[in-house]
KOLTIFI-88046 format. One record per residue (C-alpha): residue number from 1; residue in one letter; x, y, z. Coordinates in nm, 4 decimals, padded with zeros to 6 digits. Layout:
BEGIN
 pos code        x        y        z
 NUM    a        X        Y        Z
...
***
This chain:
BEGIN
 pos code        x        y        z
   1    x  11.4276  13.8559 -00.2346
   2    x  11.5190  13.5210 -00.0668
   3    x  11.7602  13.4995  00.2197
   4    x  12.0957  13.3345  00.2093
   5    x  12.0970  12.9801  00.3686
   6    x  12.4328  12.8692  00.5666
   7    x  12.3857  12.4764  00.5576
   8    x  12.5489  12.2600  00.8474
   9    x  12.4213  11.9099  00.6464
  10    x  12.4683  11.5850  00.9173
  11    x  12.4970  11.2831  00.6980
  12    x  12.6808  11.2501  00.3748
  13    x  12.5198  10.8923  00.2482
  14    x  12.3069  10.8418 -00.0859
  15    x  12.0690  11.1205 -00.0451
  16    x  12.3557  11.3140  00.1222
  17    x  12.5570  11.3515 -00.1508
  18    x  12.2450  11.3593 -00.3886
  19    x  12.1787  11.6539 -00.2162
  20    x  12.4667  11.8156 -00.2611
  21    x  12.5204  11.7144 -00.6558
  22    x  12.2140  11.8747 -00.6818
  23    x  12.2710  12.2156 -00.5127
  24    x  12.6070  12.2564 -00.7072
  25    x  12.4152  12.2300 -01.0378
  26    x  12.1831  12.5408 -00.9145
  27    x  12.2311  12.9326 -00.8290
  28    x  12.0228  12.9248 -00.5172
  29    x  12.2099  13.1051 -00.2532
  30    x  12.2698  12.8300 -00.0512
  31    x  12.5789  12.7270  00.0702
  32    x  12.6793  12.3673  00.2850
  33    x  12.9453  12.5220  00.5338
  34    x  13.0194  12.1848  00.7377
  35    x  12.8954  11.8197  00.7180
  36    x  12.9037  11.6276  01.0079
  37    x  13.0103  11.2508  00.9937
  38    x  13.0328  10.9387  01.1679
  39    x  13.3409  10.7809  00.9697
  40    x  13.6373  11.0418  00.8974
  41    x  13.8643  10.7452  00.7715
  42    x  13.6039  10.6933  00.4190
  43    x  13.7304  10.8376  00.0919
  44    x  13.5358  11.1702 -00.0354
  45    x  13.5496  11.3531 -00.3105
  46    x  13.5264  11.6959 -00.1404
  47    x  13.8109  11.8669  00.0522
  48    x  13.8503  11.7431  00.3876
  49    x  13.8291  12.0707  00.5734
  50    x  13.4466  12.0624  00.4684
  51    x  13.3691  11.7410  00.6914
  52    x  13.3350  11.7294  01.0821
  53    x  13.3133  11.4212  01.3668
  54    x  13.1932  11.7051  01.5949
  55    x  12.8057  11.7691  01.5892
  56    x  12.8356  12.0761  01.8614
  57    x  13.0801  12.2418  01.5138
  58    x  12.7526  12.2731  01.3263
  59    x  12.5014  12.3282  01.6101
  60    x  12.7235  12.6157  01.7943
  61    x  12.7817  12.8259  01.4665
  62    x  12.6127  13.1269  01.4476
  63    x  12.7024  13.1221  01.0905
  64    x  12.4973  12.8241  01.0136
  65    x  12.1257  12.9175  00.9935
  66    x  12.0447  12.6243  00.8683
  67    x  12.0483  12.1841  00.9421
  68    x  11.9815  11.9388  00.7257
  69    x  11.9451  11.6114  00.9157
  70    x  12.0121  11.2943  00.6899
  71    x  12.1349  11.0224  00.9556
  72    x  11.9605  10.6895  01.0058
  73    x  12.0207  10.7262  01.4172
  74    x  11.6761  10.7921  01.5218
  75    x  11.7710  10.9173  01.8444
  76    x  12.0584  11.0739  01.7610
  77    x  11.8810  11.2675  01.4906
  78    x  11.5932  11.4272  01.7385
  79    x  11.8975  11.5712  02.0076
  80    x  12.0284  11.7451  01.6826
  81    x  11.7267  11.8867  01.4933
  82    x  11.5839  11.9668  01.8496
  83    x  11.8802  12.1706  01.9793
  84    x  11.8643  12.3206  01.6263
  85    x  11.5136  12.4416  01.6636
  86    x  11.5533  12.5309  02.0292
  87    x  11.8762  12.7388  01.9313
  88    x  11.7114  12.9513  01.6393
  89    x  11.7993  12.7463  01.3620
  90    x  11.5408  12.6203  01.1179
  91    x  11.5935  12.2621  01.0099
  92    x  11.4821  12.0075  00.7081
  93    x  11.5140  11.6214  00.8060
  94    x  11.4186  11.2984  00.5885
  95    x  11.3983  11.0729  00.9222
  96    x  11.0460  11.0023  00.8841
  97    x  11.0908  10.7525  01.2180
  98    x  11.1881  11.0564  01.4658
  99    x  10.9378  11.2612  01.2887
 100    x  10.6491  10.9997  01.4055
 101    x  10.8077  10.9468  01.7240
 102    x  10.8611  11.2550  01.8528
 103    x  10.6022  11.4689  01.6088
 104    x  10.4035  11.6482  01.9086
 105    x  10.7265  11.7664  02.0896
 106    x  10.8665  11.8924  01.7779
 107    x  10.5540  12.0872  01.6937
 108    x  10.5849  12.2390  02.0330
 109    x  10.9483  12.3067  02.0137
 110    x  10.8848  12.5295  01.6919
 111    x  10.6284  12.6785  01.8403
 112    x  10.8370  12.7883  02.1694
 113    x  11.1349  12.8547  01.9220
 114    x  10.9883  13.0414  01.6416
 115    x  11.2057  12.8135  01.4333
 116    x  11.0735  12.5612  01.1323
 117    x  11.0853  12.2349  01.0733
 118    x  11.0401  12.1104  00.6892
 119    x  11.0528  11.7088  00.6199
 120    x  10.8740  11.6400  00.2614
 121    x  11.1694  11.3716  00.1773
 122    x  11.0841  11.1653  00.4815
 123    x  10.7089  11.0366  00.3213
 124    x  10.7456  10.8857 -00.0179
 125    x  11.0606  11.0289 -00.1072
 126    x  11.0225  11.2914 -00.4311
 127    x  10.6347  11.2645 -00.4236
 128    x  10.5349  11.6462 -00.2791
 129    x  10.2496  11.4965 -00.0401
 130    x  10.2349  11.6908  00.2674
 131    x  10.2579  12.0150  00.1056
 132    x  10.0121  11.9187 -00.0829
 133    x  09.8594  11.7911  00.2304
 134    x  09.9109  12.1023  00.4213
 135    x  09.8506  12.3160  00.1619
 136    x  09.6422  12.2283 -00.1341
 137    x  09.3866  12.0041  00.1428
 138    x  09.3727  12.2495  00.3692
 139    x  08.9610  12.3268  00.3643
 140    x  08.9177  12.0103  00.2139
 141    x  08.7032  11.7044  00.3599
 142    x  08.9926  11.4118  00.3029
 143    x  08.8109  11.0841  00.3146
 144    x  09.1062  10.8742  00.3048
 145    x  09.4567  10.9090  00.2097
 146    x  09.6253  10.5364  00.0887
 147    x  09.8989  10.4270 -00.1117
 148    x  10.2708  10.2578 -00.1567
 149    x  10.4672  10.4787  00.0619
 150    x  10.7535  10.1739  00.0834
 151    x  10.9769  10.1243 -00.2128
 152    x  11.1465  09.7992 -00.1047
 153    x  10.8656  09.5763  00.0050
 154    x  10.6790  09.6862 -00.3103
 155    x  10.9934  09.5934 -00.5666
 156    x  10.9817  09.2530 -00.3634
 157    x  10.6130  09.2083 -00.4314
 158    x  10.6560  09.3297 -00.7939
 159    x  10.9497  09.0791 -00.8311
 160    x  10.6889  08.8079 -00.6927
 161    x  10.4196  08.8749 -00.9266
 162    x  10.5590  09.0094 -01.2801
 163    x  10.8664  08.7973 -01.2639
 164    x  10.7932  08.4593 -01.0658
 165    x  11.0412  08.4887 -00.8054
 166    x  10.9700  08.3822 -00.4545
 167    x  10.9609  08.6133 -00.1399
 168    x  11.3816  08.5008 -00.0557
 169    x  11.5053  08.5585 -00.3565
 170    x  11.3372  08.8817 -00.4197
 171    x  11.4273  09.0007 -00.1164
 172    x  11.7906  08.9278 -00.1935
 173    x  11.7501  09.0943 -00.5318
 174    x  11.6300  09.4083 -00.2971
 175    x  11.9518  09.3885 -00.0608
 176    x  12.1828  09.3374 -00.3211
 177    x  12.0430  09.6936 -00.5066
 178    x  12.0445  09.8816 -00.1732
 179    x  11.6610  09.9111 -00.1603
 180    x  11.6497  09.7031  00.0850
 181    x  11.8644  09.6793  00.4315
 182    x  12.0814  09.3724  00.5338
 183    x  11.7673  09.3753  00.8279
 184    x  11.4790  09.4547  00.5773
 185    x  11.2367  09.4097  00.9338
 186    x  11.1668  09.8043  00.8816
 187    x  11.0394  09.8019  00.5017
 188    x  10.8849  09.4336  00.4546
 189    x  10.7103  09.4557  00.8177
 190    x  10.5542  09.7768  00.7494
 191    x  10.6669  10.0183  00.9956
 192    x  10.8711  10.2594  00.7864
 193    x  10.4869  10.2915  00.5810
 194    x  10.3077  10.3331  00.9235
 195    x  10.5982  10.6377  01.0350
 196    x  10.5206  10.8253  00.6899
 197    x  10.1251  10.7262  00.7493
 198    x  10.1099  10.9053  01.0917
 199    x  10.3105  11.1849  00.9596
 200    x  10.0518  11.2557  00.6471
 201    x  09.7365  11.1804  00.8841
 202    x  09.9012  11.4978  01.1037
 203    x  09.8525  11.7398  00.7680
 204    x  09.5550  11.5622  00.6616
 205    x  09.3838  11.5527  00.9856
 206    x  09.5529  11.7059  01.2589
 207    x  09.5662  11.4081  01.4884
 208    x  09.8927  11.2960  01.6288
 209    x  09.9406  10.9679  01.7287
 210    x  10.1492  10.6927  01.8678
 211    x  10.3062  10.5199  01.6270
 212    x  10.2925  10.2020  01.8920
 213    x  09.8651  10.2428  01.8484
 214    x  09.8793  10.1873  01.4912
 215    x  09.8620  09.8138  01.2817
 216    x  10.1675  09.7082  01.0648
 217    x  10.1434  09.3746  00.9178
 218    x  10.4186  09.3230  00.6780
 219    x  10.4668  09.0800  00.3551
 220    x  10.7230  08.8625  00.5709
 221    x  10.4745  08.5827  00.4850
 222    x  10.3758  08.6121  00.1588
 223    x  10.3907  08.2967  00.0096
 224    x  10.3168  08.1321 -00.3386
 225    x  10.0082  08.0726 -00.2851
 226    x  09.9063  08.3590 -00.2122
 227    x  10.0653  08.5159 -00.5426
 228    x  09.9099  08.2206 -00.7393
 229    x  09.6009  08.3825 -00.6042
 230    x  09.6090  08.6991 -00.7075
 231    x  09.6878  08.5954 -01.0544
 232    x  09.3901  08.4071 -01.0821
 233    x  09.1463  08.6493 -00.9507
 234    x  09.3503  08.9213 -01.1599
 235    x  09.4278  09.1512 -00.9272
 236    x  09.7572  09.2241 -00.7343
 237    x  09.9306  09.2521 -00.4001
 238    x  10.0931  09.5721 -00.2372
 239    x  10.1736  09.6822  00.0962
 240    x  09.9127  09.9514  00.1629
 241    x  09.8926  10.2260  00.4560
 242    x  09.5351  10.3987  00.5106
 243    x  09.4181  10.6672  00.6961
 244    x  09.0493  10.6551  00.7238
 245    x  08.7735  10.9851  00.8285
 246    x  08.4914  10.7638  00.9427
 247    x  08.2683  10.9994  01.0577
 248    x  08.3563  11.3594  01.2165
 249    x  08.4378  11.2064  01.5310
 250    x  08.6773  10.9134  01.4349
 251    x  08.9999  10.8097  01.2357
 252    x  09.1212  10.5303  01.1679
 253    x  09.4718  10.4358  01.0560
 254    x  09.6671  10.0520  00.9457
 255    x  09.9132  09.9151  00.7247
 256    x  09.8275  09.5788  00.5832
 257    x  09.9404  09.4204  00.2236
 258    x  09.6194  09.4969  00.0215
 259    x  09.4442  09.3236 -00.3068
 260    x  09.4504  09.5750 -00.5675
 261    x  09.2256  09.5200 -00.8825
 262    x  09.3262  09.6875 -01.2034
 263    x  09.0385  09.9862 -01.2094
 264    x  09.2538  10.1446 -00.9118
 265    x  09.6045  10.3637 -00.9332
 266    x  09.7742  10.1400 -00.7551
 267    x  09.7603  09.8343 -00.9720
 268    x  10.0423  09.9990 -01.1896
 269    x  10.2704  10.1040 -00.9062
 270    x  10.5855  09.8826 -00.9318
 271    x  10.9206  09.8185 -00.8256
 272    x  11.1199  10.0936 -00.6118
 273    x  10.7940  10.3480 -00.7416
 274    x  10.5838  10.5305 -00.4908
 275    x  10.2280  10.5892 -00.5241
 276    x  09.9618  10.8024 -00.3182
 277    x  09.5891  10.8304 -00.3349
 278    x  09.3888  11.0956 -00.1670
 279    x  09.0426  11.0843 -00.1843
 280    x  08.8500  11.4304 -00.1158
 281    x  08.4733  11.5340 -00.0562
 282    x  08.5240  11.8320 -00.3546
 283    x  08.8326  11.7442 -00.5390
 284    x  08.7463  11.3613 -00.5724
 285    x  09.0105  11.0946 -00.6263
 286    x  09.3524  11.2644 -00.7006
 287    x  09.6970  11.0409 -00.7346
 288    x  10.0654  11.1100 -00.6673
 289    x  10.3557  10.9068 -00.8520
 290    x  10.7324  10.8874 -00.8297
 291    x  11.0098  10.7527 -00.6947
 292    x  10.9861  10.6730 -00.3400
 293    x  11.3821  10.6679 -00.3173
 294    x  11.6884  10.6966 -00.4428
 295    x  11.9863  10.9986 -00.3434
 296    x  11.8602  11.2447 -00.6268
 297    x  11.4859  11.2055 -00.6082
 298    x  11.4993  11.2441 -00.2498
 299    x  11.7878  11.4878 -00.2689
 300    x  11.5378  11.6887 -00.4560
 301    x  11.2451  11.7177 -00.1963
 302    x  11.5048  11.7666  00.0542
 303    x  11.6217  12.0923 -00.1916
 304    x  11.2453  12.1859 -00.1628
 305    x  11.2300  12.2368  00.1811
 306    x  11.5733  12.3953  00.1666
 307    x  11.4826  12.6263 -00.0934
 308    x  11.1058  12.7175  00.0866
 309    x  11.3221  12.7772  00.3648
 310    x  11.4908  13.0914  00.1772
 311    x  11.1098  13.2684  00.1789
 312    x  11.0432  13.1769  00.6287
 313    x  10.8168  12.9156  00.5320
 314    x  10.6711  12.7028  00.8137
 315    x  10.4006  12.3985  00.8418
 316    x  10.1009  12.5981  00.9970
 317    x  09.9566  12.2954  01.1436
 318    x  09.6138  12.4370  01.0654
 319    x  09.4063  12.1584  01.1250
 320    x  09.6192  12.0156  01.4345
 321    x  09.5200  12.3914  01.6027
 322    x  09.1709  12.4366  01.4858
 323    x  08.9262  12.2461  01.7263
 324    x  08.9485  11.8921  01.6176
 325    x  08.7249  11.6599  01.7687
 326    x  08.8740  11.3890  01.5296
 327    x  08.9775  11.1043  01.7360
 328    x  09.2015  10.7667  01.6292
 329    x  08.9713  10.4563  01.6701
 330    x  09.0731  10.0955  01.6068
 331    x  08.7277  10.0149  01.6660
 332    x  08.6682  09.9150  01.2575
 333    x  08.5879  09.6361  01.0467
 334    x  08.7443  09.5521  00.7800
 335    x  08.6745  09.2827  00.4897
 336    x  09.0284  09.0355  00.5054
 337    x  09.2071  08.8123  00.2809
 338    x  09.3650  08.5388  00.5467
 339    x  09.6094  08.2383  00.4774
 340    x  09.6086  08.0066  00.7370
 341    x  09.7422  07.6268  00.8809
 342    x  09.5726  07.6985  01.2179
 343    x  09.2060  07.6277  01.2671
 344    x  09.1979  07.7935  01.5960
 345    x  09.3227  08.0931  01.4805
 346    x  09.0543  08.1344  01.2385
 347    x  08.8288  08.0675  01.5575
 348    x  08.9876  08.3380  01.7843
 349    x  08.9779  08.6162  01.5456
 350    x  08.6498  08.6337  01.5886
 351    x  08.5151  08.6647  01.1799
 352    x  08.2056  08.8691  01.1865
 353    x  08.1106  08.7392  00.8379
 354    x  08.2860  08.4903  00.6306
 355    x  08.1999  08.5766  00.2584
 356    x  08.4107  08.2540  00.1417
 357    x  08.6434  07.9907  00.3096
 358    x  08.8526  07.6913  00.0635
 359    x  09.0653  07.4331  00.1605
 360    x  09.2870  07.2387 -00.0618
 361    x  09.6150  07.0302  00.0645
 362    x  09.8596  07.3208  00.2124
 363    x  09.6644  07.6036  00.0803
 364    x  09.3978  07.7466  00.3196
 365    x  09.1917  08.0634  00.3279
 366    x  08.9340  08.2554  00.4581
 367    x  08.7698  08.5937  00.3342
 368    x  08.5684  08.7797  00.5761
 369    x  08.4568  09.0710  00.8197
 370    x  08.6789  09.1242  01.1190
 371    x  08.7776  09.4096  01.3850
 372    x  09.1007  09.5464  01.3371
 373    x  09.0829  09.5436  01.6842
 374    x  09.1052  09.1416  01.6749
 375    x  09.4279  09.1658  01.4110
 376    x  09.6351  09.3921  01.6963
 377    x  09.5519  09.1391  01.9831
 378    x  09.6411  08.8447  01.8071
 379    x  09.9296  08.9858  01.5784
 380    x  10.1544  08.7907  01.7344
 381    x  10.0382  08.4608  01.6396
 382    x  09.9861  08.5552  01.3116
 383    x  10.2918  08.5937  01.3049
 384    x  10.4483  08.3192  01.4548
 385    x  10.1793  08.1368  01.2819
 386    x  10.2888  08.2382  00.8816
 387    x  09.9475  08.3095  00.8045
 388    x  09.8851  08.5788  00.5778
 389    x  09.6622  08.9078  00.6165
 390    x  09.5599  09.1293  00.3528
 391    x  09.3313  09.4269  00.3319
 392    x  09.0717  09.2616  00.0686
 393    x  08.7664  09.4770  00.0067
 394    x  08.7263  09.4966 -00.3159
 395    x  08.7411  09.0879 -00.3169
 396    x  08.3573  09.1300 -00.1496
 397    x  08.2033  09.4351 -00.3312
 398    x  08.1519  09.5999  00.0051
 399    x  08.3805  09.9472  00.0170
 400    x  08.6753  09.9481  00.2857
 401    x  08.5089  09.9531  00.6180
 402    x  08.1815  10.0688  00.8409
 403    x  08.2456  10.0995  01.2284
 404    x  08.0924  10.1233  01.5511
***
């Protein structure tokens, strides 16, 4: 028989109060005792008496056995769930940034503690993955693990491609809709994909690692000529993560906006949809779909947890405690799509091979071998440059990467 769950929930936003429209629906015995807030002046639905400004409220009740954490202060959110877990309550979170940040102290806080720590909504929303991960994969060989873990930057790029509009105004489609924030930096520049990356390489290989080590090059620069193409070679652009088993010593891990061709799951990925493709030594190719946001699809993996929560589960960690000699490497090469005004920068990143290079007016590219090694050092001037990067193996018939 499951156990009943006291709830002290901290955040009351979209997937807040998706959350709770979705426990009210269900006989689960769970209750939501207190919600913490940041603004008591906004109107609610709910009774007042249920809402708090006081975190300790929630975190000193021996009542609540239970924290949800659904706040968007990174920090803020780590001093709660790890008091929670440190003071024998077990905890579900969707902050898939603290989660990366802080992953190895929270592993070792639940093991101290005895406590659990459950966070399936904060990597590709309703999409079960690292269950799945930790779970389904867990004597499996995982060659690689890719897919659209970023809602907002891939409506943008959907927006570009099926409907003509440029990078501004789809972006401004995004913001108006709420997929997108009023500072989209975290979604279009690839670092919310690289947090839920590094926290589905943990489960699929038991490495943790800096989320500062890792490559993000966003779609910031996307430009029509690069859309124009992708339309004539057929195939598409989306903002890709990968994690990588090179060999059984090494792993490699980047976000970069990818070519997709139509032959692979990704191609039909669009808008606000979520998409994730494993790719195993027994099981094969296997892909995930849904909605990678949005208060009641997320709401409903964070009702997972929740609900696993009722039986004492906990993330083993099994291949994160086994003897891993897997170790992170940015020592790879990669076959890359660039869009370029500067000659020299062409010259400095050091191509390996070039497989094909066109000029025309304003429109300038290059398709070739490189270290990723080469894209972190000189990231910056990419940048500041407006070229454009993307992952482009399938552009060269050579499969994503060999190493050192």
């Amino acid at each position: 028989m499951s156990k009943k769950l006291t709830i002290g929930l901290f955040g009351f936003g979209v997937v807040g109060q998706g959350l709770h429209d979705i426990i009210r629906t269900k006989n689960l015995n769970i209750e939501i005792k207190k919600i913490a807030i940041k603004n008591p002046e906004k109107s609610r639905t709910l009774p007042a008496e249920l809402f708090t400004t006081d975190r300790n409220e929630i975190l000193n009740d021996p009542e609540i056995n239970t924290v949800v954490e659904l706040i968007n202060d990174t920090e803020a959110a780590f001093e709660i769930v790890s008091r929670a877990l440190s003071t024998g309550k077990n905890v579900v979170s969707a902050s898939k940034k603290m989660v990366a940040l802080h992953l190895q102290e929270l592993l070792d806080l639940q093991r101290e503690h005895g406590t659990s720590l459950l966070y399936e909504a904060a990597v590709c929303g309703s999409i079960p993955i690292i269950r799945n991960l930790e779970e389904y994969y867990d004597n499996e060989l995982l060659h690689s693990i890719s897919g659209i873990f970023n809602g907002s930057s891939n409506y943008i790029l959907s927006k570009g491609f099926l409907e003509g509009l440029d990078y501004d105004a789809a972006l401004k489609q995004a913001q108006d809709l709420g997929f997108a924030e009023t500072d989209p930096t975290m979604d279009v520049g690839g670092y919310d994909a690289k947090f839920k990356l590094i926290i589905a390489a943990a489960h699929a290989y038991g490495v943790i690692i800096k989320p500062e080590d890792v490559l993000n090059i966003g779609i910031q620069t996307l430009s029509a000529y690069d859309l124009q193409y992708a339309r004539e070679k057929g195939i598409k652009i989306k903002l890709v993560p990968v994690a990588k088993e090179l060999d059984d010593k090494r792993v490699a891990l980047f976000v970069l906006p990818k070519f997709v061709t139509e032959t692979e799951f990704l191609y039909n990925v669009e808008y606000e949809y979520n998409g994730v493709t494993v790719q195993a030594a027994f099981a094969d190719q296997q892909f995930f779909f849904g909605k990678g946001a949005g208060g009641h699809p997320t709401g409903s993996a964070v009702l997972s947890d929740i609900a696993a929560l009722r039986y004492d589960y906990a993330y083993e960690y099994k291949k994160a405690h086994a003897q891993n000699e897997l170790k992170f490497t940015n020592n790879i090469e990669l076959n890359v799509y660039l869009r370029y005004e500067d000659e020299f920068l062409v010259h400095d990143l050091g191509f390996i091979h070039i497989y094909e290079r066109y000029y025309s007016g304003d429109f300038k590219y290059v398709i070739g071998k490189i270290n990723l090694q080469n894209l972190i050092t000189h990231q910056q001037r990419i940048s500041d440059n407006k070229a454009f990067v993307a992952f482009a193996d399938q552009l060269t018939g050579v499969s994503l990467a060999s190493a050192y």
